[in-house]
BAZA-413471 format. One record per residue (C-alpha): x, y, z; residue number from 1; residue in three letters. Coordinates in Angstrom, 3 decimals. Example, Ala and Ser with C-alpha at 12.3 -4.5 7.8 and 13.67 -1.06 7.14 Angstrom:
REC         px         py         pz   num   residu
REC     12.300     -4.500      7.800     1      Ala
REC     13.670     -1.060      7.140     2      Ser
This chain:
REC         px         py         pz   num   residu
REC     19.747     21.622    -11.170     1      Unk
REC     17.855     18.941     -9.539     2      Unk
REC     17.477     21.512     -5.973     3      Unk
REC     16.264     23.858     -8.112     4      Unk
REC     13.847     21.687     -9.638     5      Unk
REC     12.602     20.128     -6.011     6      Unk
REC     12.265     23.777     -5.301     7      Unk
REC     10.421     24.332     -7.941     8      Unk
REC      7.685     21.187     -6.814     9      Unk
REC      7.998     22.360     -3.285    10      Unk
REC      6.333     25.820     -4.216    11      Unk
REC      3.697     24.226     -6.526    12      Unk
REC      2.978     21.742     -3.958    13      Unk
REC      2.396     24.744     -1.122    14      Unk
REC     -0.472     26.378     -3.509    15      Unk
REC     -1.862     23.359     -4.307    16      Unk
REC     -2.358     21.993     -0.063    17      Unk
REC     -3.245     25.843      0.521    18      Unk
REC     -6.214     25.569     -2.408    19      Unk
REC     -6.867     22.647     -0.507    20      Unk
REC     -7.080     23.997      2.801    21      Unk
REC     -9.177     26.954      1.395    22      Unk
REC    -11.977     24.285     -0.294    23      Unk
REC    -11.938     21.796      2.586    24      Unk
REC    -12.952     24.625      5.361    25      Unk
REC    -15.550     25.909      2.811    26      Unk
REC    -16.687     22.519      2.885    27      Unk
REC    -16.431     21.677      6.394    28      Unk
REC    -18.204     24.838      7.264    29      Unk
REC    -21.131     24.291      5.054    30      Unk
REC    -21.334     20.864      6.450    31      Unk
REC    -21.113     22.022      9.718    32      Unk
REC    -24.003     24.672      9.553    33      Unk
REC    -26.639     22.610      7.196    34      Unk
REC    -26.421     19.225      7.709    35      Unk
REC    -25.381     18.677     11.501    36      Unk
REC    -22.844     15.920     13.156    37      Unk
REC    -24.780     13.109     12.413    38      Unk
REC    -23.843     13.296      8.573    39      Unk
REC    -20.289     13.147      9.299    40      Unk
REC    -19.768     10.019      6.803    41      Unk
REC    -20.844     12.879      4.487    42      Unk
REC    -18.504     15.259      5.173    43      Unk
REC    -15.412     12.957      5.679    44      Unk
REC    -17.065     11.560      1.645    45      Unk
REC    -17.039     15.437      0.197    46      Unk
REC    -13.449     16.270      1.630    47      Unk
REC    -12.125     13.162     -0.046    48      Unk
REC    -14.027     14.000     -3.043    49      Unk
REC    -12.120     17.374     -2.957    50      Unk
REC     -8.655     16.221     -1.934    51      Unk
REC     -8.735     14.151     -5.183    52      Unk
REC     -9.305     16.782     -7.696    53      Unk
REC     -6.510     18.685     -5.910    54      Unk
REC     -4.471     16.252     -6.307    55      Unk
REC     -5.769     15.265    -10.087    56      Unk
REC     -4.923     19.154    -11.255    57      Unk
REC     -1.190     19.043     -9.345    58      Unk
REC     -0.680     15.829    -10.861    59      Unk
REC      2.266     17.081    -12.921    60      Unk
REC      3.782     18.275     -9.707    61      Unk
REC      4.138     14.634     -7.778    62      Unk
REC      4.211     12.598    -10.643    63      Unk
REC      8.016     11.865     -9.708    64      Unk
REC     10.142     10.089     -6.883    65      Unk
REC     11.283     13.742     -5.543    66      Unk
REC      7.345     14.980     -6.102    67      Unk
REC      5.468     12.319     -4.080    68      Unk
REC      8.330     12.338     -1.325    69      Unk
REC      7.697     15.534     -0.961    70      Unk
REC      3.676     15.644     -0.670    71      Unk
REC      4.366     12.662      1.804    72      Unk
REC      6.323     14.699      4.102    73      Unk
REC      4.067     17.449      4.169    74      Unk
REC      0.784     16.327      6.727    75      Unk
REC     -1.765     18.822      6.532    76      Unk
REC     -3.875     20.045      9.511    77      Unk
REC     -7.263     22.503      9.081    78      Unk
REC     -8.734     24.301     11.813    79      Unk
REC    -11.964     25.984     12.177    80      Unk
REC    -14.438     27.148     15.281    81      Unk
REC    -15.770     24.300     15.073    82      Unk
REC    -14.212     21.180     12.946    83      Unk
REC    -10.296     20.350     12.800    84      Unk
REC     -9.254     17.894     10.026    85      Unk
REC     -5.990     16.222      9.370    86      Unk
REC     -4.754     14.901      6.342    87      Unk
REC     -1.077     12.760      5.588    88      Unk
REC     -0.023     10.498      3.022    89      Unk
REC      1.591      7.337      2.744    90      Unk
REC      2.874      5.514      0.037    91      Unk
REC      0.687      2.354     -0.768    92      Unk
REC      3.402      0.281     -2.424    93      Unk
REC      5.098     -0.422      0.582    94      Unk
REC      4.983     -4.576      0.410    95      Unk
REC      4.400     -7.509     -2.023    96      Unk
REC      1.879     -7.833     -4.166    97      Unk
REC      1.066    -11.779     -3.827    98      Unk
REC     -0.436    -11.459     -7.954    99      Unk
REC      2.562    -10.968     -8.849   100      Unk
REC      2.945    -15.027     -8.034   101      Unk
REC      1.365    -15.125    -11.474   102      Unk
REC      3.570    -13.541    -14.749   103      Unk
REC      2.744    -13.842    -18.375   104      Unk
REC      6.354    -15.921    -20.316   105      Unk
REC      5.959    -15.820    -23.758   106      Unk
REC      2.139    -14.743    -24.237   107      Unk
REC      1.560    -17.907    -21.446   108      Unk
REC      0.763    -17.571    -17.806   109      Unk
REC      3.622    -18.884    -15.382   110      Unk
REC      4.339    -19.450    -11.895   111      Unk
REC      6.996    -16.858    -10.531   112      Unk
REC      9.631    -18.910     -9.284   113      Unk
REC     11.569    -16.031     -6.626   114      Unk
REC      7.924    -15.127     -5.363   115      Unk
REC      8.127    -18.340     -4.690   116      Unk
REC     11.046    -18.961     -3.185   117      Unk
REC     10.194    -15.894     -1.239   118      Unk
REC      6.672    -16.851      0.277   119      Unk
REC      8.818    -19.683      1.587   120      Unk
REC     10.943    -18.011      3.572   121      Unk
REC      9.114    -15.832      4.934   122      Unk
REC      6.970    -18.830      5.872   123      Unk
REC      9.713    -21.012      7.342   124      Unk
REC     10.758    -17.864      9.489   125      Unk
REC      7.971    -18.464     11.819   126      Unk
REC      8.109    -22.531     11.359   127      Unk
REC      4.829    -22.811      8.981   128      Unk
REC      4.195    -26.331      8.965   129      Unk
REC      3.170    -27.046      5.585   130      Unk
REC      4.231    -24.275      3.180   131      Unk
REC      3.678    -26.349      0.467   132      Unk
REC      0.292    -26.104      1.153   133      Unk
REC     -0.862    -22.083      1.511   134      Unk
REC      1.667    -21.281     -1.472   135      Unk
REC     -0.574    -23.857     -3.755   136      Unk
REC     -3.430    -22.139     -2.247   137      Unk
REC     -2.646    -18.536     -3.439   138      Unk
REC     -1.505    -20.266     -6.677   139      Unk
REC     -4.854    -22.098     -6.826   140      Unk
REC     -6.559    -18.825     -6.335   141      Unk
REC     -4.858    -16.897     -8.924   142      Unk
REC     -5.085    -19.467    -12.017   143      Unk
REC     -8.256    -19.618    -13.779   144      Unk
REC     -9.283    -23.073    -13.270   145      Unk
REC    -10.564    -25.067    -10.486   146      Unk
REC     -7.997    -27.765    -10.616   147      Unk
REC     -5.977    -28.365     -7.180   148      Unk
REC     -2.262    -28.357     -7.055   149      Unk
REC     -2.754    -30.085     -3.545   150      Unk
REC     -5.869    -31.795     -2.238   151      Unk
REC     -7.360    -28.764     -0.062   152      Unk
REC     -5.800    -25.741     -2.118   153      Unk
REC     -8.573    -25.200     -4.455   154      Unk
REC    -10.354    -22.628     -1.994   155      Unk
REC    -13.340    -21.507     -4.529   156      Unk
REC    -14.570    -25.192     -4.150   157      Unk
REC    -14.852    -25.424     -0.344   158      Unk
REC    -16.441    -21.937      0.114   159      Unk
REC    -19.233    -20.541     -2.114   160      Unk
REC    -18.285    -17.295     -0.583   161      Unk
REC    -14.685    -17.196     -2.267   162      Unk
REC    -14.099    -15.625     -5.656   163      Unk
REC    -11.534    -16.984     -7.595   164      Unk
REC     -9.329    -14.418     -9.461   165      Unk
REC     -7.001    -11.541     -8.324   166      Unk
REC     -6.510    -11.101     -4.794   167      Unk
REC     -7.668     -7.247     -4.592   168      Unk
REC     -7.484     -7.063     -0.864   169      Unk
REC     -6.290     -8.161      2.688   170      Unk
REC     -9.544     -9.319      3.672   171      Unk
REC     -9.334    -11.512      0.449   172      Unk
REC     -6.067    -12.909      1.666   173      Unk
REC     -6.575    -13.433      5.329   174      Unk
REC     -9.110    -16.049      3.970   175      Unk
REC     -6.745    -18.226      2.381   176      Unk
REC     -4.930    -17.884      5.880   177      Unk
REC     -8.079    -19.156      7.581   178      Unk
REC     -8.406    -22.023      5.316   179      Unk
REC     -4.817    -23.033      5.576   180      Unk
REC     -5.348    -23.333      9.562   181      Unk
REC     -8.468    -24.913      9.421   182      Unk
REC     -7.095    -27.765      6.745   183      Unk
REC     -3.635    -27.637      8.756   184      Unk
REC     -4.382    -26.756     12.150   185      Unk
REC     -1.494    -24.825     11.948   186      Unk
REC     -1.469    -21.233     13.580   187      Unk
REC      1.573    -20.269     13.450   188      Unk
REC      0.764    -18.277      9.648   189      Unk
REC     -0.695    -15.834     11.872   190      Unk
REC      3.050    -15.015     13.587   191      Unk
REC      3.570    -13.439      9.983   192      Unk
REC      3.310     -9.749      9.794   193      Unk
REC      1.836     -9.701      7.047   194      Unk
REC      0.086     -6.602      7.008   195      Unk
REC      3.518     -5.217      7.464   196      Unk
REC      4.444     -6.811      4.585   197      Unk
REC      2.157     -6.877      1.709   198      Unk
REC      0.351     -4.539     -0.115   199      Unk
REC     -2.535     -4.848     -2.764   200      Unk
REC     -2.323     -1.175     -4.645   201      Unk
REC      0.215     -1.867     -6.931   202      Unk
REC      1.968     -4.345     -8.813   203      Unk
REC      5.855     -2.709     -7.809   204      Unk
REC      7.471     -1.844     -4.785   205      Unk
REC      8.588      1.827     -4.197   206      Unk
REC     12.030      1.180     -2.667   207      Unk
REC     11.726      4.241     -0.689   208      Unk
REC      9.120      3.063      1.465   209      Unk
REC      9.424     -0.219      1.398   210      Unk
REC      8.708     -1.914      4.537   211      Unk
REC     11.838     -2.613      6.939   212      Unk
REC     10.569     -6.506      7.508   213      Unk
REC     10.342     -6.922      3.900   214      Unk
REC     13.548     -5.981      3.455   215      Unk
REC     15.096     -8.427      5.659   216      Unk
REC     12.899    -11.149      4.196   217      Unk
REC     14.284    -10.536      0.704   218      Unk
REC     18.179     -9.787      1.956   219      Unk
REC     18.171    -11.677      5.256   220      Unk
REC     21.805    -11.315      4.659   221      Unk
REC     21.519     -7.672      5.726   222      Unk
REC     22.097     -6.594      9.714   223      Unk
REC     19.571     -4.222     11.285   224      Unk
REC     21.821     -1.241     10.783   225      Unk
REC     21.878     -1.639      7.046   226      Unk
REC     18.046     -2.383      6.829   227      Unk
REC     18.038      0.765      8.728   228      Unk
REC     19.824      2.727      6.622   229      Unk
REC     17.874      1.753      3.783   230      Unk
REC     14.637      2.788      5.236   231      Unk
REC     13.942      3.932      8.315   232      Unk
REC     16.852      5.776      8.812   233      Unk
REC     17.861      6.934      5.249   234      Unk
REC     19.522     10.084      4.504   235      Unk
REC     17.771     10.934      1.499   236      Unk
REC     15.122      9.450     -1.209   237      Unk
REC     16.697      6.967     -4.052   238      Unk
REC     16.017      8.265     -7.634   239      Unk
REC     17.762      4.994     -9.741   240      Unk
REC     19.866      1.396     -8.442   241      Unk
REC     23.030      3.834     -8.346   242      Unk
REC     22.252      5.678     -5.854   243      Unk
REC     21.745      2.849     -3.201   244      Unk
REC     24.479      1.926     -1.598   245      Unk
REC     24.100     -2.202     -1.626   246      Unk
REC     26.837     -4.259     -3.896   247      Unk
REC     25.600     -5.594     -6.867   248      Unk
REC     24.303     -9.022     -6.364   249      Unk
REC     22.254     -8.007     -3.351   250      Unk
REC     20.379     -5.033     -6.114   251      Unk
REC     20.104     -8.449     -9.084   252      Unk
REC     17.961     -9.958     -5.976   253      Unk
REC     15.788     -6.627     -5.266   254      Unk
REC     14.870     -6.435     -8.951   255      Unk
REC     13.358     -9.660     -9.132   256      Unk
REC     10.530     -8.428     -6.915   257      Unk
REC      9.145     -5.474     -9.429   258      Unk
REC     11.298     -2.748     -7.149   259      Unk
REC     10.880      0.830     -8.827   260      Unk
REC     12.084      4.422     -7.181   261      Unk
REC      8.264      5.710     -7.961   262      Unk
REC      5.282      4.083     -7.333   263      Unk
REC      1.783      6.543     -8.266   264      Unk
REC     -0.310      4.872     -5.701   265      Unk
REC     -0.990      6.415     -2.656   266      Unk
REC     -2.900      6.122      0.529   267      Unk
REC     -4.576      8.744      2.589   268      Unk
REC     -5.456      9.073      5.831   269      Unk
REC     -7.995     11.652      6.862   270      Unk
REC     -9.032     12.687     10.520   271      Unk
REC    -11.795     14.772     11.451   272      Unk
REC    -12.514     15.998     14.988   273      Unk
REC    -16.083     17.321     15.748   274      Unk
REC    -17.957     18.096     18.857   275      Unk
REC    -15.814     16.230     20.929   276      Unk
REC    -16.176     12.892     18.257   277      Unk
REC    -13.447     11.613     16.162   278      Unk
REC    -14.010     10.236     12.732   279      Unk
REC    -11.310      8.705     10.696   280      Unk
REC    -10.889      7.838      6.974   281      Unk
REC     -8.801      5.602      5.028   282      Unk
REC     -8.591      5.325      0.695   283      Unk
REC     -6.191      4.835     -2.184   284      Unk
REC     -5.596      7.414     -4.829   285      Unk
REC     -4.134      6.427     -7.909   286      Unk
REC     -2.356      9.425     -9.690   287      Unk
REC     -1.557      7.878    -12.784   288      Unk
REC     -5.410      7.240    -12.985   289      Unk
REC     -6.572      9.891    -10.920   290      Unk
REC     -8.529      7.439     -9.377   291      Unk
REC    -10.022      6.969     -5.441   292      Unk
REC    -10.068      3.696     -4.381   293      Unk
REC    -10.832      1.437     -1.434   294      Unk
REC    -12.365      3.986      1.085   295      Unk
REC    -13.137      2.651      4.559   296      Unk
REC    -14.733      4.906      7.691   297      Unk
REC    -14.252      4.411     11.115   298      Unk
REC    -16.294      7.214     13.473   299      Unk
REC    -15.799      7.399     17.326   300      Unk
């Protein structure tokens, strides 16, 4: 039943990339003929425009663990006289969400304890002098007041320039980390992958993407091989907690981090190749919302 049914997507999902296709070369055409290569940030704006409401009318069709594994595995690449464009997906609940630090306990706001416990780990790995420190910090920044948990770690009253509140982004984090070595003199926090490891996008993890080093962090218990097997190397998707092979403590761990088997955030990566010029885009697409997010441009 369930073959049938991913066969089912897999054919939905082929007309939908081939509408695609067929509206991103009208597009590329038309932007290729009227408006020339220096309005490139245009075209690169218009295609993302148009891969959205693709995906926003197939919603129906990834909406599901088998679904979004399945538009994930299928990069698309356009070709005309002139332009060639390449589009893949990724899943962008691959790491930790550090808001998650904060959790509403009867109708109050609390600290999460195993985030906790977590950050610290993963901050003792590469010998982070004063962990107390940077995990009062992203506390401090969270909570709504301007109180400090540790003299220092109330970053909104040092720099005019930081907004207290959620942390919606990397570059939002990566300041903490610069005021945590410039009150510690500390660099080591920057051994930390954590671009590897966190992500801002959504507030669970998709277990079938998750990030290989986050693993580890969370089941350091685990050899390579195992890790391995879990992501990089794994047979096939997970759809529930049956289906992966770990014993049962090690999956009471895993669902204290907000794991799930289907995350509907997404990010996409788009390449366009022009005249002998590269330019590359980067956004987040929210299929629940059918929402675009967080696009950044980068032309060569």
């Amino acid at each position: 039943m369930r073959k049938s049914i991913v066969l089912l997507i897999t054919l939905s999902l082929i007309v939908a990339i081939s509408s695609l296709i067929t509206i991103a070369l009208h597009i590329v055409d038309n932007a290729a003929k009227n408006i020339g290569k220096k309005h490139s940030l245009i075209q690169t704006t218009l295609l993302i425009e148009n891969i959205a409401k693709i995906l926003a009318k197939k919603s129906s069709d990834i909406n599901s663990t088998d679904g979004l594994d399945l538009l994930i595995a299928l990069p698309i690449e356009l070709k005309t006289k002139a332009i060639k464009i390449a589009i893949e997906f990724d899943s962008a609940a691959k790491g930790l969400n550090p808001n998650n630090f904060l959790f509403k306990k009867s109708k109050k706001t609390a600290i999460n304890p195993d985030y906790v416990l977590l950050f610290d780990r993963i901050l003792q790995s590469k010998n982070v002098q004063n962990k107390e420190l940077f995990i009062a910090m992203i506390e401090d920044t969270l909570d709504k007041d301007l109180e400090e948990r540790i003299p220092g770690s109330e970053i909104a009253l040092y720099d005019k320039r930081f907004a207290q509140g959620a942390i919606e982004s990397y570059k939002k984090f990566a300041m903490i980390i610069d005021h945590y070595v410039k009150l510690s003199e500390d660099p080591n926090i920057y051994k930390i992958p954590w671009k590897k490891i966190l992500s801002f996008y959504s507030k669970k993890i998709d277990f079938n993407y998750i990030e290989p080093k986050l693993l580890d962090y969370i089941l350091p218990y685990l050899d390579k091989e195992a890790i391995a097997n879990l992501t990089t190397d794994k047979k096939h998707i997970f759809h529930n907690w049956k289906e992966v092979p770990l014993a049962s403590e090690y999956k009471k761990i895993l669902k204290k981090y907000n794991i799930s088997f289907y995350a509907p955030v997404i990010k996409g990566v788009l390449e366009v190749e022009e005249g002998g010029k590269k330019s590359f885009a980067t956004f987040i697409y929210d299929i629940k919302a059918n929402k675009v997010e967080n696009i950044a441009y980068k032309i060569r």
